[in-house]
C-alpha positions in Angstrom: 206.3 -6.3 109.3 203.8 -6.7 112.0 203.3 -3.2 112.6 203.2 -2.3 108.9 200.1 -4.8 108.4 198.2 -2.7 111.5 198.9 0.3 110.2 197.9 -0.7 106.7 194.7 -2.5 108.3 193.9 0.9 110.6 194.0 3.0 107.2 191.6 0.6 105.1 188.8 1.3 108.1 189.1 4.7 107.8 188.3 4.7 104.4 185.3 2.5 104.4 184.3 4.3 107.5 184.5 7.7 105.6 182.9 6.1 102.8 179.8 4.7 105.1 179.3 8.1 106.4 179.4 9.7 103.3 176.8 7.7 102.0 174.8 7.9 104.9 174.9 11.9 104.5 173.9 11.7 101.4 170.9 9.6 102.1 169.9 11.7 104.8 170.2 14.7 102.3 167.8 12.8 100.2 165.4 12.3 102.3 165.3 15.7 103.8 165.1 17.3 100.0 162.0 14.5 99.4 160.0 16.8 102.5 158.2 19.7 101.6 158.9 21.1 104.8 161.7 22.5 106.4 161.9 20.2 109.2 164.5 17.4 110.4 165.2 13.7 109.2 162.5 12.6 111.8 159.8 14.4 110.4 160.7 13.3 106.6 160.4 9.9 107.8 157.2 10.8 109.1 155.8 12.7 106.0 157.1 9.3 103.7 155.2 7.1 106.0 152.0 9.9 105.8 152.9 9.7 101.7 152.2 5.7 101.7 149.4 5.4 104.2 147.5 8.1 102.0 147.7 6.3 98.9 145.0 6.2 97.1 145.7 2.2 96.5 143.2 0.0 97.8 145.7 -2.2 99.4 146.5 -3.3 102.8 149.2 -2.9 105.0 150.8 -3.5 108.0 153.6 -1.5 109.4 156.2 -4.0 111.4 159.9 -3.7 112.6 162.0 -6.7 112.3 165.0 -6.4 114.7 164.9 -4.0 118.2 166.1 -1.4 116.1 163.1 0.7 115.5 163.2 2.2 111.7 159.7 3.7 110.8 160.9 3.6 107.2 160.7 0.2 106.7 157.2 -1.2 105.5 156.8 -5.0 105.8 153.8 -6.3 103.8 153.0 -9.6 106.1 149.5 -11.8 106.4 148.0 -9.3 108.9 146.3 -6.6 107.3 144.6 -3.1 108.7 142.4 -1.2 106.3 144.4 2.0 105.4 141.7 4.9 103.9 141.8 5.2 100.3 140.4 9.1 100.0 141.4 11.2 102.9 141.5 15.1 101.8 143.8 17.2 104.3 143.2 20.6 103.6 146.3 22.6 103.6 146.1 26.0 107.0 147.3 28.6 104.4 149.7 30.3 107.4 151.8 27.0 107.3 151.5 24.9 110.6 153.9 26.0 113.5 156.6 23.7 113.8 156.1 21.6 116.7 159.5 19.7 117.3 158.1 15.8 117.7 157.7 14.1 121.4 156.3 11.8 123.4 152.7 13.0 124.1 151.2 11.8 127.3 148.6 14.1 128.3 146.5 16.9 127.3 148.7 18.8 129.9 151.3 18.8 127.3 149.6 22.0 125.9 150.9 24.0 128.3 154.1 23.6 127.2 153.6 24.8 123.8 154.4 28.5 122.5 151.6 31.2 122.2 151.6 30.3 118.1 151.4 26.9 118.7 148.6 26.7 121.3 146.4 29.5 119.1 146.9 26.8 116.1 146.2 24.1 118.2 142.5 26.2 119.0 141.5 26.3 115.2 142.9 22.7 114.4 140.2 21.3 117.0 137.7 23.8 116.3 138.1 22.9 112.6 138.0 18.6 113.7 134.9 19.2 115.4 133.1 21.5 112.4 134.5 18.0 109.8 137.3 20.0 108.8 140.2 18.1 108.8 143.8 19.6 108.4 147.4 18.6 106.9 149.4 18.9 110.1 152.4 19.0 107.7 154.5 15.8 110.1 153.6 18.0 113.1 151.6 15.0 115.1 152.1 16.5 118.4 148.4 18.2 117.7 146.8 15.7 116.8 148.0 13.6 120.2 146.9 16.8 122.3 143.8 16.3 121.1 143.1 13.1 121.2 143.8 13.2 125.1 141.8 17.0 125.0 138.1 14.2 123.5 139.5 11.7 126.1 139.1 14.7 129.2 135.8 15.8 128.0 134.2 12.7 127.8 134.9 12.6 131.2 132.5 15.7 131.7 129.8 14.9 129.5 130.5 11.0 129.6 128.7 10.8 126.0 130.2 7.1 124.6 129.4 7.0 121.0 130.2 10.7 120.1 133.7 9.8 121.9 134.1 6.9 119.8 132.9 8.3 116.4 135.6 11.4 117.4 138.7 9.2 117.8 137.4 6.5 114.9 138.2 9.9 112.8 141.3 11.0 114.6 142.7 7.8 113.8 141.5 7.8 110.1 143.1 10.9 109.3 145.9 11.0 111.8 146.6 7.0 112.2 150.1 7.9 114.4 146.8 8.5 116.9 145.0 5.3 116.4 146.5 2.7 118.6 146.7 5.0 121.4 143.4 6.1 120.8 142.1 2.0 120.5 143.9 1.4 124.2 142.4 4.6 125.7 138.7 4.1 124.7 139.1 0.2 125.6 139.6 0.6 128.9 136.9 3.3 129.1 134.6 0.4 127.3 135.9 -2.2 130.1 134.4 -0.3 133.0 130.7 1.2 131.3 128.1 -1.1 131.6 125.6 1.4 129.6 123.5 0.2 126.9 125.5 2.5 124.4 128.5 0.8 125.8 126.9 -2.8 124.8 126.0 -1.7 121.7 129.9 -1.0 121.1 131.2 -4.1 122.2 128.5 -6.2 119.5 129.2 -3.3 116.6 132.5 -3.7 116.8 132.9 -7.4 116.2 131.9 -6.3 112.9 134.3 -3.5 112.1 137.7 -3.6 110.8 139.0 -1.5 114.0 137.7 -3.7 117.2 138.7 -3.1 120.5 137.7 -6.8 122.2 137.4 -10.3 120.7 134.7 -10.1 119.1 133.4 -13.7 120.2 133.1 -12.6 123.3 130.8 -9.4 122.5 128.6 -11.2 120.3 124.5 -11.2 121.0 124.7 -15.0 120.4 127.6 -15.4 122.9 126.5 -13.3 124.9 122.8 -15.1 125.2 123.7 -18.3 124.7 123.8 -19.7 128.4 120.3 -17.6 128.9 118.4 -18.6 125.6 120.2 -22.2 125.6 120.9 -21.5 122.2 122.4 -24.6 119.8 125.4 -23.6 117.7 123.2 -22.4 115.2 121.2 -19.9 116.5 124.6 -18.3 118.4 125.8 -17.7 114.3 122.5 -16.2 113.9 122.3 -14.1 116.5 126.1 -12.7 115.7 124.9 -11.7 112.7 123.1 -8.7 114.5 124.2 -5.6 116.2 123.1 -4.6 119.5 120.6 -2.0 119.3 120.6 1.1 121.2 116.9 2.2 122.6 115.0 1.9 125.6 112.9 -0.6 124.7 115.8 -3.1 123.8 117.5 -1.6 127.3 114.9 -3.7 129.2 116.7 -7.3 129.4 113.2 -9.2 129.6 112.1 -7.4 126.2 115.3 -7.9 124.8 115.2 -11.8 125.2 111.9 -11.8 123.9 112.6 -10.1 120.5 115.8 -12.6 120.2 113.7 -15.8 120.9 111.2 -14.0 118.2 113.5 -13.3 115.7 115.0 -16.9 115.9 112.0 -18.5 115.3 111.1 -16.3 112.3 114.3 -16.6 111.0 113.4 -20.5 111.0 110.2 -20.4 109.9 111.6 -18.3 106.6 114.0 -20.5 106.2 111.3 -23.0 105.9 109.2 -21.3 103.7 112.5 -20.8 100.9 112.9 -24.9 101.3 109.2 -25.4 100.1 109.9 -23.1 97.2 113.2 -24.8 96.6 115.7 -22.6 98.3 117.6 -21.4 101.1 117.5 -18.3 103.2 121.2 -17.8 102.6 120.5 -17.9 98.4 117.1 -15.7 98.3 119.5 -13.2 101.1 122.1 -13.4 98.4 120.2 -12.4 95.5 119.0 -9.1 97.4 122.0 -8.6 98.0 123.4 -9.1 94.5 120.2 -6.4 93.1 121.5 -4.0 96.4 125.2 -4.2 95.0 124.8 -3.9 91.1 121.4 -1.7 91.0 121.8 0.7 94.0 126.0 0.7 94.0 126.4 0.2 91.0 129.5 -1.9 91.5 130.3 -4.6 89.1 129.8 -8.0 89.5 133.0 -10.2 91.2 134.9 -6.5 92.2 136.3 -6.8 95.6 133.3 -3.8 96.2 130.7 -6.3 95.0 132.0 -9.0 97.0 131.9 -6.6 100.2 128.8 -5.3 99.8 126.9 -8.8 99.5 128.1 -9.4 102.8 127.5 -6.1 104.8 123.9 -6.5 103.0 123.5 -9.9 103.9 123.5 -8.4 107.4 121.8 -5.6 107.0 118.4 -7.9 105.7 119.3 -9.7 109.3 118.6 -6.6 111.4 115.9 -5.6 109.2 113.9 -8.7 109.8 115.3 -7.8 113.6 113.3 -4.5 113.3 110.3 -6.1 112.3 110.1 -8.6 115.5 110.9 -5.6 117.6 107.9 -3.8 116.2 105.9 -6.4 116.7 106.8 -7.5 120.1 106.7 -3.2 121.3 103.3 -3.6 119.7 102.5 -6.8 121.5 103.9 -5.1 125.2 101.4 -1.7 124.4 104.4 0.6 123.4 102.9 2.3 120.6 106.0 4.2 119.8 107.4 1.6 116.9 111.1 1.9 115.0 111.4 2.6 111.3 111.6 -0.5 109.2 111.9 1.8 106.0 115.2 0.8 103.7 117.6 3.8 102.2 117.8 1.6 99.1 116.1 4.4 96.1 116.3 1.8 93.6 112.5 1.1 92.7 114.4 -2.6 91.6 115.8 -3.2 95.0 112.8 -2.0 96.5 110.9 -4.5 94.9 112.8 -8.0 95.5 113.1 -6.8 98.7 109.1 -6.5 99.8 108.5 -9.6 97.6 111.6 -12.3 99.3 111.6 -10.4 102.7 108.8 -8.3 104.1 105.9 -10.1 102.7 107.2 -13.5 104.3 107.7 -12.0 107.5 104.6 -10.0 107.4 102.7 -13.4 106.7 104.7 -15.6 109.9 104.8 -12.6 112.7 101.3 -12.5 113.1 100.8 -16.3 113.5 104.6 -16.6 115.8 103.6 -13.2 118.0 101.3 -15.6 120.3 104.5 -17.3 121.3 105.8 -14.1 123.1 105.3 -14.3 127.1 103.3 -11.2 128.7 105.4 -9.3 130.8 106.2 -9.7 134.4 106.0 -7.3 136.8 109.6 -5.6 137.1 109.4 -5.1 133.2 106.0 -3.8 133.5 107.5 -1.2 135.7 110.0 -0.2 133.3 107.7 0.0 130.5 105.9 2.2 132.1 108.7 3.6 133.2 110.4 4.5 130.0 106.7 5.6 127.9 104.9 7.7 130.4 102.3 7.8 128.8 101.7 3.8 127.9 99.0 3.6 131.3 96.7 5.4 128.8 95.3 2.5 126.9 95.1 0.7 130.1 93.2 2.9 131.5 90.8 3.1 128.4 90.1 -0.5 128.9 89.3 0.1 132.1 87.0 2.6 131.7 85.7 0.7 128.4 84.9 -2.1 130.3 83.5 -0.7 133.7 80.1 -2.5 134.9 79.3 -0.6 137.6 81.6 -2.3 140.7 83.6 1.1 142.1 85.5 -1.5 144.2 87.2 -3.2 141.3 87.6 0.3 139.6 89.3 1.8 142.3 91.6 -1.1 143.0 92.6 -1.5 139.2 93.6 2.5 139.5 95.8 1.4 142.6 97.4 -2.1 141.0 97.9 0.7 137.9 99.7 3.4 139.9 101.7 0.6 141.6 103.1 -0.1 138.3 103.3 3.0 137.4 105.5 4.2 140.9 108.2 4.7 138.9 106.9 6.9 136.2 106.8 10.5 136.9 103.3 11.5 135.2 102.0 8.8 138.1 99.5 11.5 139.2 97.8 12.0 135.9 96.3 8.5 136.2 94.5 9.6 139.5 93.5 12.7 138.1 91.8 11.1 135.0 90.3 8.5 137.2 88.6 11.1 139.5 87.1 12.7 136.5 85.6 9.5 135.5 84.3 7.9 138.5 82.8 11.5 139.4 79.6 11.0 138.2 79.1 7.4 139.6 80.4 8.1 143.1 81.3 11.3 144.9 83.5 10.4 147.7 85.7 8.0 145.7 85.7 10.9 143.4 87.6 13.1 145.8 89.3 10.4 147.4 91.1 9.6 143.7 91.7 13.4 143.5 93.5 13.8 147.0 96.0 11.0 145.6 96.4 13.3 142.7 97.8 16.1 144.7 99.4 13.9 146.8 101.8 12.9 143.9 101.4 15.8 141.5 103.2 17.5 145.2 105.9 14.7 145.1 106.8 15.1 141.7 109.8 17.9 140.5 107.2 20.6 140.2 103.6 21.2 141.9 101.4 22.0 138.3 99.8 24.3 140.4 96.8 24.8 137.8 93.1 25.3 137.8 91.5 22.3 137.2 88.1 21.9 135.5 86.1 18.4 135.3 87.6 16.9 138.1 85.9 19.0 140.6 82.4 18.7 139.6 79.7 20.6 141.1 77.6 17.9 142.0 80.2 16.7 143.9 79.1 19.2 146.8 75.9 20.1 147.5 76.8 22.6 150.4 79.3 25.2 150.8 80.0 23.4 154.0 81.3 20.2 152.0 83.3 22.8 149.7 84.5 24.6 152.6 85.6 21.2 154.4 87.5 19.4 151.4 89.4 22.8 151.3 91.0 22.1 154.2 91.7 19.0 154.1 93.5 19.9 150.5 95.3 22.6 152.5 96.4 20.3 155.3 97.7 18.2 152.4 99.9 20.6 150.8 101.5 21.3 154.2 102.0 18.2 155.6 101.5 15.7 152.8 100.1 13.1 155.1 98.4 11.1 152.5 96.4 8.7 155.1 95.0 11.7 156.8 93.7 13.3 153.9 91.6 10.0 152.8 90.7 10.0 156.4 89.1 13.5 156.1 87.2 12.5 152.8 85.3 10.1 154.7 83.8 13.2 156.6 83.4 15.3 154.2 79.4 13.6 153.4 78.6 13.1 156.9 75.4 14.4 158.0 75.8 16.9 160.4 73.2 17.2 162.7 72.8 20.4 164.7 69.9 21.0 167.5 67.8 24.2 166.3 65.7 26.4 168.4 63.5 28.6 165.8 62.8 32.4 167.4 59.3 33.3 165.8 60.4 36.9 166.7 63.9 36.9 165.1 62.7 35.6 162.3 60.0 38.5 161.9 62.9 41.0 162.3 65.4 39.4 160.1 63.0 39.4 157.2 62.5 43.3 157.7 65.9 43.4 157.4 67.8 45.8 154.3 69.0 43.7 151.4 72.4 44.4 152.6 71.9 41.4 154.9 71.7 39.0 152.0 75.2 40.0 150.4 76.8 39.8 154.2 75.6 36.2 154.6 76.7 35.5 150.8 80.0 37.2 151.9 80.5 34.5 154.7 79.3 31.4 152.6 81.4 32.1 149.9 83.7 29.5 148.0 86.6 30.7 149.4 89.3 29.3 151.8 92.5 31.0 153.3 94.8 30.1 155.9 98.1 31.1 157.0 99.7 28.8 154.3 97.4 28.7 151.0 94.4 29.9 149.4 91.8 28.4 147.9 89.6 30.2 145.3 86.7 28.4 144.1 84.4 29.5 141.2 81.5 28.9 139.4 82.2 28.3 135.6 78.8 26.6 134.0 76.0 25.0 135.8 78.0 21.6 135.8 81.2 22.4 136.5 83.7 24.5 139.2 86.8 25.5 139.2 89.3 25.6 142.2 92.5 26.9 142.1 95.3 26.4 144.9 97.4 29.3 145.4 100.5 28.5 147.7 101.4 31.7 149.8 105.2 30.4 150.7 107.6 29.1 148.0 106.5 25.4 148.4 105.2 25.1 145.1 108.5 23.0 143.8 108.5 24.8 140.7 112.2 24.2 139.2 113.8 27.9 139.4 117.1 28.1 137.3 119.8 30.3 137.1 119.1 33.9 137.3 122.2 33.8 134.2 120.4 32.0 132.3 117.6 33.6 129.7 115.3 31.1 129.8 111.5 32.0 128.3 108.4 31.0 129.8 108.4 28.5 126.8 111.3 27.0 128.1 110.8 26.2 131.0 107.6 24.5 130.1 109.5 22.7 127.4 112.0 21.8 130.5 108.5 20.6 132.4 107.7 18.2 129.3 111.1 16.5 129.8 111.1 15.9 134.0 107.5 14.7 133.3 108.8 12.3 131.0 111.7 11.2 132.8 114.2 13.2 130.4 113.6 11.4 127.1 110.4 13.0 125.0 109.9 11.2 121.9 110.0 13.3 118.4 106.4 12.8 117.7 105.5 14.1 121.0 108.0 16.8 121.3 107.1 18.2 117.6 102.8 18.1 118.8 103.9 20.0 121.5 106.0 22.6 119.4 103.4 22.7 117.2 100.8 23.6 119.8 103.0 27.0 120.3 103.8 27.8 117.5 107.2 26.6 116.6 109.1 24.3 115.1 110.6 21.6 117.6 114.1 21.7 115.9 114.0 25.9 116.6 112.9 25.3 120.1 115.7 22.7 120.9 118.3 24.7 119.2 116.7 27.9 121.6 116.9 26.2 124.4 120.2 24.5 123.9 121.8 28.4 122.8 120.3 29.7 126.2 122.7 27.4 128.3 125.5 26.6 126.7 127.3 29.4 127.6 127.5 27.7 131.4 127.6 23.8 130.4 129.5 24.4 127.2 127.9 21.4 125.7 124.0 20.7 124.8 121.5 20.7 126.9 119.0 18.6 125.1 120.2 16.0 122.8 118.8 13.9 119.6 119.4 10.2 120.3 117.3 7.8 117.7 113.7 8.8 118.0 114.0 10.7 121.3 115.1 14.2 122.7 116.8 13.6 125.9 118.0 15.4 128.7 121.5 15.3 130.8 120.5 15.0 134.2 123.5 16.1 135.6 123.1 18.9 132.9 119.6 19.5 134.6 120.8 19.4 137.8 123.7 21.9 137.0 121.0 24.6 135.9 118.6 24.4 138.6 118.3 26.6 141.7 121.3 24.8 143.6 
């Protein structure tokens, strides 16, 4: 009876076991019949989870597993939410994607491994991410992780931050299998850069949907609140902001100065709404509200609406930001100021926004800019550092307000080019200083102009060009005086021994007295003489100096002024000399002058003046210059960042004469 029961008991578990699998083959059927593809149940699981991320839903979701059995197919809605794109447009690669039989991708290496179809794909796939074309990878998601690890490597070459970022932000959007891996990669990049762009991420972020830190801890107002001794208050305020990116806000000093600005107007607004019966917070709002309905067009209480008040409330922050940057740049004598202008078209918008915002401000800067302190000396050097051309207007005042003492002239030049040590057009503040004390005193005249060469030979590349005005004819009375500041600017080139060249200034005016013994009779004989004589001794006296290692040509160009030109005969001019591979034309390379002179960042304005002054446009000069060496950096040589074209140094380095 016993054995009958087992047996009976052995045949009932076949059955529901034969039933379980059969029910199990026919899900498995279903699922694979559900994929447009021809590939296993793994990929249709894939393609389902594709199917609801792309929904075109504006919900939120967050993909969990319950138990340690890991089942992609099952969606948990829970109280944690991650923004899943509402509008993402794969287009379809009409060939049909090479099937690409899903693993674990760990490195860009991984390419190698992939068949000649597969790795040709892979080519256009990236070529078409990189042009904004993004494409249906069918389930295959083994591209997209190659190349996510293929941005990671190259950032590592060309080490640019926010281009790396805005890369994987899109990889993740449109390939979100990538997205957590591509959060944990750029994180621990972000952990070890201390750059300003690398700042600038940290504060963004604590904005965004898709941080990488707590964003408490990357906050302006966290961040300055020990340094500022800010109250509770002003840390909300100041974590309303992002972190701007520009090298005026890179120097720490100017930074803090702008903040402590920017709280105080912030406070003397909100002041000004309480006498009118109101609150910063409600006038913010009702910009906002005109931003969201007049310029959106989104209807009032739609979760849009309600989202855009909010990212506008913020935006009216930073604009009021800009403002007391502007103001404090102005304040500091850097000219170059950041556009304040609003992208809102709405002639509506436009208006309650000058008449609640910039009108205020405009009214309380003026009377709150006295509260910012001057600069000290280490930001003064980075000023000047970071605008080479910002010693201008101090030099105007200095000339404005010269009274005749040469002492106090000359040492302002000196404090000047001290502060200036760091900035590589140091020598153009000599040079324009020997031009204008020339006509008030001659040796401090050539004294200021020996320091010119002196740092016009220290900088990346010896000008080498005739210069008029600075040497003015009055400055030498004999051909002797010519003769003996021609060597001493010879000497100079060779040996750059700036405290012997002063030295020999000095003796440039002495009188030289000389014992002469006139022969009555040689004279008689010398007058008799054949003209000829006259254009020997002209010959001899002439303007011209030559030694073994320069010449010096000197020449007559009005009755004020002479030109003298400084011919190197060896190859120690310093001129930058780059690849023989590369075509570079004559315009180039003075384009690629402009940028060492200005420490590899040109600003726009400049840059298009310049262009302008050859006949081009800047954009088509860039783009020239940029086509002419990318074949050997295979990246951009010169780069658009905010309101300046900058330079890679290593890039730099890489192209010049190794």
């Amino acid at each position: 009876m016993t054995a009958i029961l087992i047996i009976m008991a052995i045949v009932i578990l076949i059955i529901i076991v034969g039933r379980y699998m059969v029910d199990k083959s026919q899900n498995t059927d279903r699922l694979k019949s559900a994929s447009k593809n021809k590939y296993d149940y793994q990929r249709s699981k894939i393609d389902l989870n594709n199917q609801l991320e792309n929904s075109k839903q504006d919900m939120k979701i967050t993909i969990t597993t319950s138990s340690s059995y890991k089942d992609d197919s099952i969606i948990d809605i829970t109280g944690q939410s991650s923004n899943i794109p509402s509008n993402i447009d794969l287009k379809k690669y009409a060939d049909g994607v090479p099937f690409w039989a899903h693993h674990y991708v760990f490195s860009y290496d991984e390419i190698t491994r992939a068949t000649y179809e597969q790795k040709g794909f892979y080519s256009f796939f990236k070529e078409s991410f990189l042009k904004g074309e993004y494409l249906d990878l069918e389930g295959n998601t083994n591209y997209a992780f190659i190349l996510l690890f293929d941005l990671l490597n190259e950032y590592e070459t060309n080490k640019k931050l926010l281009k790396l970022e805005n890369y994987l932000n899109i990889l993740g959007q449109y390939y979100p299998k990538t997205k957590p891996y591509g959060n944990a990669n750029f994180a621990k990049i972000l952990a070890g850069d201390e750059s300003d762009d690398a700042a600038k991420i940290k504060s963004e972020n604590a904005y965004s949907q898709n941080y990488y830190y707590n964003n408490d801890y990357w906050s302006l107002g966290t961040k300055y609140k020990a340094k500022l001794k800010l109250n509770d208050e002003e840390v909300k305020l100041l974590n309303k902001l992002w972190y701007p990116s520009n090298n005026f806000c890179g120097i720490e000093y100017c930074f803090m100065e702008i903040l402590k600005l920017y709280i105080s107007v912030i406070v003397e607004l909100n002041k000004k709404f309480i006498q009118e019966g109101s609150t910063i917070d409600s006038q913010f709002t009702l910009v906002a509200d005109v931003v969201a309905r007049k310029h959106y067009n989104y209807r009032n209480g739609s979760s849009n609406y309600k989202y855009c008040l909010e990212t506008t409330t913020k935006e009216l922050y930073s604009y009021i930001f800009k403002h007391c940057e502007n103001a404090v740049r102005e304040c500091y004598g850097h000219k170059r100021k950041i556009s304040t202008d609003v992208y809102y078209s709405n002639k509506e918008v436009k208006a309650i926004y000058e008449s609640i915002i910039v009108s205020r401000v405009s009214e309380i800067l003026p009377i709150l800019i006295n509260t910012v302190a001057p600069p000290d000396e280490e930001t003064e050097i980075e000023l000047y550092a970071k605008n080479t051309s910002r010693w201008k207007s101090t030099f105007e005042e200095l000339t404005k307000n010269y009274d005749g003492n040469i002492k106090k002239f000359i040492d302002s030049i000196h404090i000047l080019a001290k502060l200036n040590k760091r900035n590589p057009s140091i020598e153009n503040i000599f040079f324009d200083a020997s031009k204008f004390i020339a006509k008030y005193d001659k040796e401090s005249a050539l004294t200021l102009y020996v320091h010119y060469l002196y740092y016009d030979l220290m900088s990346t590349s010896f000008d080498n060009k005739p210069f008029t005005k600075t040497i003015q004819k009055n400055l030498f009375k004999t051909n002797e005086q010519l003769h003996d500041f021609e060597i001493i600017v010879s000497e100079l080139i060779n040996d750059k021994n700036l405290d012997k060249a002063i030295n020999g200034v000095s003796k440039v005016y002495e009188i030289k007295r000389k014992k002469i013994q006139l022969d009555t009779a040689s004279i008689k004989e010398v007058q008799q003489q054949h003209s000829g004589t006259v254009e020997l001794l002209n010959e001899y006296l002439k303007d011209d100096y030559e030694d073994e290692n320069n010449s010096i040509r000197a020449e007559e160009l009005n009755i004020d002024e002479i030109i003298m030109e400084i011919v190197p005969k060896n190859d120690r001019s310093q001129k930058s000399v780059t690849e023989s591979t590369i075509d570079f034309t004559p315009l180039h390379l003075e384009t690629l002058e402009l940028f060492v002179k200005s420490n590899y960042s040109v600003p726009q304005f400049d840059l298009d003046i310049f262009a302008k002054s050859k006949g081009i446009f800047k954009n088509q000069l860039v783009e020239s210059i940029n086509e002419a060496c990318y074949d050997l950096l295979d990246d951009v040589l010169i780069d658009e960042e905010d309101e300046y074209y900058t330079i890679n140094i290593n890039y730099y380095q890489k192209i010049s004469a190794k």
